[in-house]
C-alpha positions in Angstrom: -30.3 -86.0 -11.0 -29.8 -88.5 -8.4 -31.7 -87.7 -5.5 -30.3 -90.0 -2.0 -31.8 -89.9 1.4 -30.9 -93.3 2.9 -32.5 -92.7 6.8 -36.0 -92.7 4.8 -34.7 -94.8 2.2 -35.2 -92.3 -0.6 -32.7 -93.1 -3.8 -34.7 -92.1 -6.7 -33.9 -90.4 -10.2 -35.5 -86.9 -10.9 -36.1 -85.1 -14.1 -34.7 -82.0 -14.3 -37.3 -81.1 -16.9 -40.2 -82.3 -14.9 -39.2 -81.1 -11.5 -37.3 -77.8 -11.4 -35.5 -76.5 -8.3 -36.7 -72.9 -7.9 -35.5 -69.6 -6.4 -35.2 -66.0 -6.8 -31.2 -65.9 -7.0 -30.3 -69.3 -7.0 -32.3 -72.6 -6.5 -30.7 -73.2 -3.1 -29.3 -70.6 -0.3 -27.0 -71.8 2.2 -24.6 -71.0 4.9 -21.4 -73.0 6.2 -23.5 -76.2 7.5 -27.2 -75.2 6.6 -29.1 -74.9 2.9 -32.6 -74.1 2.5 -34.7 -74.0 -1.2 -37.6 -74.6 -3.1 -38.7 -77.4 -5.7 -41.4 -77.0 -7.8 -43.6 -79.6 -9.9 -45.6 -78.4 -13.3 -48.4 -79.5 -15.0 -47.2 -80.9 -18.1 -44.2 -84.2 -18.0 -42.1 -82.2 -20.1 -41.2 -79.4 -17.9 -44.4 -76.7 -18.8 -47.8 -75.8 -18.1 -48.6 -73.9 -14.7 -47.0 -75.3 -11.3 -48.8 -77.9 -9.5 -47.0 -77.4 -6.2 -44.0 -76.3 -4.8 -42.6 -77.7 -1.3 -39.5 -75.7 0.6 -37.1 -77.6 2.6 -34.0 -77.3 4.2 -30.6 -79.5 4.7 -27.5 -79.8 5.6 -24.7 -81.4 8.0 -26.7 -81.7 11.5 -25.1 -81.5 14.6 -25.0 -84.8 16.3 -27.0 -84.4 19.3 -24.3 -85.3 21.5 -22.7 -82.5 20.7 -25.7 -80.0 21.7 -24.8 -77.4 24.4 -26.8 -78.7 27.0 -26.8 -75.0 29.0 -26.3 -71.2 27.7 -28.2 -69.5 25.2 -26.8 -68.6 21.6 -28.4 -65.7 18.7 -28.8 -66.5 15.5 -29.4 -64.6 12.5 -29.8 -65.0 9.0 -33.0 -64.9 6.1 -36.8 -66.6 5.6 -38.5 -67.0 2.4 -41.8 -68.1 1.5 -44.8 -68.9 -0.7 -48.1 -67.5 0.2 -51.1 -68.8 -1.6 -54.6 -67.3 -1.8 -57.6 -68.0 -3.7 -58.9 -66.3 -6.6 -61.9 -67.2 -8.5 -61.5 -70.5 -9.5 -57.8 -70.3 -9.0 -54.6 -70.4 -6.9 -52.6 -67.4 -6.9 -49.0 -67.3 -5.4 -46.0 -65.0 -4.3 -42.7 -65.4 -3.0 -41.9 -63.3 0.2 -38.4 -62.9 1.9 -37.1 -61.1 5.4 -34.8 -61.6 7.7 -34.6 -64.4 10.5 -33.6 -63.7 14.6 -33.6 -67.7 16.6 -33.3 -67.0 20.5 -32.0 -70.2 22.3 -32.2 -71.4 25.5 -29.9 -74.8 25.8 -31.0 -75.4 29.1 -34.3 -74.5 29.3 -35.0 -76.3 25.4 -36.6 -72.5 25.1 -36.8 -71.1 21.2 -38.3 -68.1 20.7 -37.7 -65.8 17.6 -39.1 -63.7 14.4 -39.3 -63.2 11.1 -39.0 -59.9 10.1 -39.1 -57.0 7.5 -40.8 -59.7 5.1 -41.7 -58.1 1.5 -42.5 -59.0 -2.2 -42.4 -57.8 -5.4 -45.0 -56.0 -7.5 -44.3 -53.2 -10.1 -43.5 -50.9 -9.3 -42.0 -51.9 -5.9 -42.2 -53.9 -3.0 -44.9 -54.8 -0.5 -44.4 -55.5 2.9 -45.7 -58.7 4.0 -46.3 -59.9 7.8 -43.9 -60.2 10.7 -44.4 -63.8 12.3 -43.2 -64.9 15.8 -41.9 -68.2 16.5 -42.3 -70.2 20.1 -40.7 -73.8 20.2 -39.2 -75.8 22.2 -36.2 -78.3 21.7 -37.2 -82.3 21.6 -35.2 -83.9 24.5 -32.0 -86.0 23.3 -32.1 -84.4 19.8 -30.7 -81.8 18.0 -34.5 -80.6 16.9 -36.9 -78.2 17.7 -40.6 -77.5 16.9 -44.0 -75.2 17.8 -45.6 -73.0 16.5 -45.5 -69.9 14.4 -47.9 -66.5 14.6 -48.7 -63.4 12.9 -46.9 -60.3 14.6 -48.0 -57.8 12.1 -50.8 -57.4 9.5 -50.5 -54.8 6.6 -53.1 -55.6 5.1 -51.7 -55.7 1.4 -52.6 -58.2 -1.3 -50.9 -61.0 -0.3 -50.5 -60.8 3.8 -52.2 -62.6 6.1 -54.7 -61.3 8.5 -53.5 -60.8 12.3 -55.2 -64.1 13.6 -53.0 -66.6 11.3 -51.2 -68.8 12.9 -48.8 -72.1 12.0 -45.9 -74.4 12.6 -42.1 -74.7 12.8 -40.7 -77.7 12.7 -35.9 -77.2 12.2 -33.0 -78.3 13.8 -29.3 -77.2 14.5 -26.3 -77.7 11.8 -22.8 -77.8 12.2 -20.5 -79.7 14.5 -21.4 -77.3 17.4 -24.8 -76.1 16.8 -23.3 -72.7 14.6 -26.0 -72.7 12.1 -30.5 -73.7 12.3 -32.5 -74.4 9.7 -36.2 -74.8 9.7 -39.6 -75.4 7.8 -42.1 -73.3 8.8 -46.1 -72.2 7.7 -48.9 -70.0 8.5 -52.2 -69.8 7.7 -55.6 -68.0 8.5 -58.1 -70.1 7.0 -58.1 -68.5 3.6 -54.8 -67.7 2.7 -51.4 -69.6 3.5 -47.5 -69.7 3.4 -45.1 -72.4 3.4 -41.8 -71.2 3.8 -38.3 -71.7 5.3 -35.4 -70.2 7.3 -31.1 -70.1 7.4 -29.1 -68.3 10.7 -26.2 -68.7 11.9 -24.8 -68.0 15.9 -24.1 -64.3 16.2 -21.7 -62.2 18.7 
Protein backbone atom coordinates (compact mmCIF):
# COMPACT_ATOMS: atom_id res chain seq x y z
CA UNK A 1 0.00 0.00 0.00
CA UNK A 2 0.96 3.41 -0.95
CA UNK A 3 0.81 5.61 1.90
CA UNK A 4 0.82 9.78 0.69
CA UNK A 5 0.81 12.75 2.92
CA UNK A 6 2.44 15.50 0.93
CA UNK A 7 2.03 18.69 3.71
CA UNK A 8 4.64 16.48 5.90
CA UNK A 9 6.12 15.04 2.89
CA UNK A 10 5.21 11.50 3.79
CA UNK A 11 5.10 9.17 0.40
CA UNK A 12 6.24 5.87 1.58
CA UNK A 13 5.30 2.06 0.73
CA UNK A 14 3.77 -0.03 3.64
CA UNK A 15 3.57 -3.82 4.06
CA UNK A 16 0.44 -4.94 4.57
CA UNK A 17 1.99 -7.94 6.22
CA UNK A 18 4.18 -5.98 8.50
CA UNK A 19 1.82 -3.24 9.48
CA UNK A 20 -1.87 -4.23 9.73
CA UNK A 21 -4.69 -1.69 9.93
CA UNK A 22 -6.77 -2.85 12.93
CA UNK A 23 -10.36 -2.59 14.19
CA UNK A 24 -13.19 -4.31 15.70
CA UNK A 25 -15.71 -4.09 12.55
CA UNK A 26 -13.61 -2.65 10.05
CA UNK A 27 -10.02 -1.16 10.05
CA UNK A 28 -11.42 2.29 9.50
CA UNK A 29 -14.85 4.06 10.65
CA UNK A 30 -16.02 7.02 8.97
CA UNK A 31 -18.72 9.47 8.36
CA UNK A 32 -19.44 11.82 5.20
CA UNK A 33 -16.09 14.00 5.58
CA UNK A 34 -14.40 12.33 8.69
CA UNK A 35 -12.57 8.67 9.28
CA UNK A 36 -10.90 7.57 12.31
CA UNK A 37 -8.87 3.98 12.82
CA UNK A 38 -6.12 2.17 14.26
CA UNK A 39 -2.77 0.75 12.81
CA UNK A 40 -0.91 -1.64 14.55
CA UNK A 41 2.99 -2.79 14.23
CA UNK A 42 4.04 -6.60 15.38
CA UNK A 43 6.98 -8.05 16.45
CA UNK A 44 8.13 -10.24 13.85
CA UNK A 45 8.77 -8.52 9.78
CA UNK A 46 6.52 -11.01 8.53
CA UNK A 47 3.28 -9.99 9.95
CA UNK A 48 3.42 -12.19 13.64
CA UNK A 49 4.63 -12.24 16.94
CA UNK A 50 2.84 -9.95 19.67
CA UNK A 51 2.02 -6.07 18.76
CA UNK A 52 4.70 -3.63 19.32
CA UNK A 53 2.44 -0.56 19.24
CA UNK A 54 -0.56 0.58 17.87
CA UNK A 55 -1.21 4.47 17.11
CA UNK A 56 -5.10 5.74 16.26
CA UNK A 57 -5.59 8.57 14.07
CA UNK A 58 -8.12 10.29 12.25
CA UNK A 59 -8.60 11.96 8.56
CA UNK A 60 -10.44 13.19 6.23
CA UNK A 61 -11.58 16.32 3.92
CA UNK A 62 -11.00 19.38 6.39
CA UNK A 63 -12.86 22.30 6.27
CA UNK A 64 -10.90 25.16 4.93
CA UNK A 65 -10.65 27.58 7.64
CA UNK A 66 -12.19 30.23 5.79
CA UNK A 67 -15.03 28.58 5.73
CA UNK A 68 -15.40 28.24 9.77
CA UNK A 69 -18.56 29.76 11.21
CA UNK A 70 -17.01 32.44 12.91
CA UNK A 71 -20.30 32.91 15.51
CA UNK A 72 -23.17 30.26 16.71
CA UNK A 73 -22.73 27.14 18.35
CA UNK A 74 -23.33 23.60 16.61
CA UNK A 75 -23.83 19.70 18.45
CA UNK A 76 -22.22 17.07 17.31
CA UNK A 77 -22.54 13.48 17.86
CA UNK A 78 -21.13 10.42 16.90
CA UNK A 79 -18.60 7.34 18.61
CA UNK A 80 -14.87 7.13 20.57
CA UNK A 81 -12.70 4.24 20.70
CA UNK A 82 -9.65 3.46 22.42
CA UNK A 83 -6.68 1.38 23.70
CA UNK A 84 -6.06 1.38 27.32
CA UNK A 85 -2.80 -0.10 28.46
CA UNK A 86 -1.80 -1.29 31.90
CA UNK A 87 1.09 -3.04 33.34
CA UNK A 88 1.32 -6.50 34.31
CA UNK A 89 4.27 -8.22 35.65
CA UNK A 90 6.77 -7.85 33.26
CA UNK A 91 4.26 -7.06 30.67
CA UNK A 92 1.84 -4.77 28.66
CA UNK A 93 -1.65 -5.66 28.72
CA UNK A 94 -4.27 -4.00 26.36
CA UNK A 95 -8.04 -3.55 25.57
CA UNK A 96 -10.07 -1.86 23.20
CA UNK A 97 -13.01 0.38 24.62
CA UNK A 98 -15.78 2.17 22.61
CA UNK A 99 -18.77 4.80 23.62
CA UNK A 100 -20.40 7.38 22.22
CA UNK A 101 -19.07 11.08 21.45
CA UNK A 102 -21.28 14.65 22.36
CA UNK A 103 -18.67 17.95 20.85
CA UNK A 104 -20.34 21.33 22.14
CA UNK A 105 -19.11 24.33 20.04
CA UNK A 106 -18.97 27.72 20.58
CA UNK A 107 -17.77 29.59 17.06
CA UNK A 108 -17.52 32.67 18.68
CA UNK A 109 -16.28 32.18 21.79
CA UNK A 110 -13.54 29.21 20.17
CA UNK A 111 -15.35 27.28 23.30
CA UNK A 112 -15.33 23.22 22.99
CA UNK A 113 -16.59 21.40 25.61
CA UNK A 114 -17.90 17.70 25.46
CA UNK A 115 -17.86 13.86 26.69
CA UNK A 116 -17.24 10.59 26.04
CA UNK A 117 -19.67 8.51 27.23
CA UNK A 118 -21.24 5.01 28.00
CA UNK A 119 -17.55 3.61 27.25
CA UNK A 120 -17.35 -0.41 27.62
CA UNK A 121 -15.22 -3.48 26.65
CA UNK A 122 -15.47 -6.89 26.19
CA UNK A 123 -14.65 -9.81 28.51
CA UNK A 124 -16.61 -13.15 28.63
CA UNK A 125 -19.00 -13.27 29.51
CA UNK A 126 -20.06 -9.64 28.82
CA UNK A 127 -19.11 -6.18 28.83
CA UNK A 128 -17.39 -3.80 31.27
CA UNK A 129 -17.97 -0.39 31.55
CA UNK A 130 -15.09 1.73 31.22
CA UNK A 131 -14.70 5.57 32.25
CA UNK A 132 -16.65 8.61 31.10
CA UNK A 133 -14.02 11.47 30.12
CA UNK A 134 -14.79 15.15 29.68
CA UNK A 135 -13.33 17.20 27.10
CA UNK A 136 -12.43 21.20 27.49
CA UNK A 137 -10.69 22.88 24.35
CA UNK A 138 -10.59 25.69 22.74
CA UNK A 139 -10.32 26.47 18.87
CA UNK A 140 -6.72 27.81 17.53
CA UNK A 141 -7.43 31.33 16.00
CA UNK A 142 -7.48 31.31 11.99
CA UNK A 143 -7.74 27.55 11.84
CA UNK A 144 -10.11 24.95 11.54
CA UNK A 145 -8.43 23.08 14.86
CA UNK A 146 -9.03 22.67 18.30
CA UNK A 147 -7.13 21.25 21.27
CA UNK A 148 -7.06 20.92 25.46
CA UNK A 149 -7.39 18.69 27.56
CA UNK A 150 -9.30 15.55 28.42
CA UNK A 151 -10.45 14.20 32.22
CA UNK A 152 -11.88 11.35 33.89
CA UNK A 153 -15.74 11.95 34.69
CA UNK A 154 -16.35 8.55 36.09
CA UNK A 155 -14.30 5.67 37.69
CA UNK A 156 -15.80 2.14 37.88
CA UNK A 157 -13.24 0.71 39.07
CA UNK A 158 -13.06 -2.47 36.70
CA UNK A 159 -9.98 -4.11 35.35
CA UNK A 160 -9.06 -1.90 32.80
CA UNK A 161 -10.57 1.78 33.84
CA UNK A 162 -8.65 4.43 34.97
CA UNK A 163 -8.76 5.94 38.37
CA UNK A 164 -10.77 9.30 38.87
CA UNK A 165 -7.59 11.61 38.86
CA UNK A 166 -6.46 10.67 35.07
CA UNK A 167 -6.24 13.15 33.03
CA UNK A 168 -5.06 13.88 29.15
CA UNK A 169 -5.19 15.64 25.81
CA UNK A 170 -7.34 16.27 22.71
CA UNK A 171 -5.87 17.51 19.96
CA UNK A 172 -8.96 17.36 16.29
CA UNK A 173 -10.30 19.62 13.90
CA UNK A 174 -13.62 20.15 11.78
CA UNK A 175 -14.29 18.24 8.32
CA UNK A 176 -16.47 19.00 5.60
CA UNK A 177 -16.96 22.06 3.51
CA UNK A 178 -18.99 23.65 6.44
CA UNK A 179 -17.67 22.36 9.55
CA UNK A 180 -20.61 19.18 9.44
CA UNK A 181 -18.34 16.59 10.80
CA UNK A 182 -14.98 16.65 13.89
CA UNK A 183 -12.56 14.38 14.35
CA UNK A 184 -10.00 14.10 16.96
CA UNK A 185 -7.01 12.29 18.83
CA UNK A 186 -7.39 12.13 22.14
CA UNK A 187 -5.52 10.24 25.63
CA UNK A 188 -5.71 9.87 29.17
CA UNK A 189 -3.66 8.70 31.72
CA UNK A 190 -3.20 8.40 35.56
CA UNK A 191 0.30 7.53 35.98
CA UNK A 192 -0.05 3.79 35.77
CA UNK A 193 -2.44 3.06 33.24
CA UNK A 194 -3.26 4.81 29.88
CA UNK A 195 -5.49 5.23 26.65
CA UNK A 196 -4.89 6.44 23.35
CA UNK A 197 -7.89 6.72 21.54
CA UNK A 198 -9.99 8.64 18.88
CA UNK A 199 -13.39 10.20 18.01
CA UNK A 200 -16.09 10.77 14.79
CA UNK A 201 -19.44 13.32 15.16
CA UNK A 202 -21.28 14.85 13.02
CA UNK A 203 -23.61 18.39 13.53
CA UNK A 204 -26.91 17.37 15.02
CA UNK A 205 -30.57 19.07 15.06
Amino acid sequence: MQLIIPAVSVNTSIKLNQNVALGIDSPTWGLSYVVMGEWGERAQSNGTGPLQNISTFVFGFETPSTALPSSGTAAFSGSTWAFVYKPSATNIQSQFVEGTAALNVNFGSGNVTGTLSQMRYFTAPGYETWNDVSINANLTGGTNRFSGTTAASTAPGTAYSLSATATGRVDGAFYGPAAQNAGAVWSLGDGTRSAVGSFIAGTTP
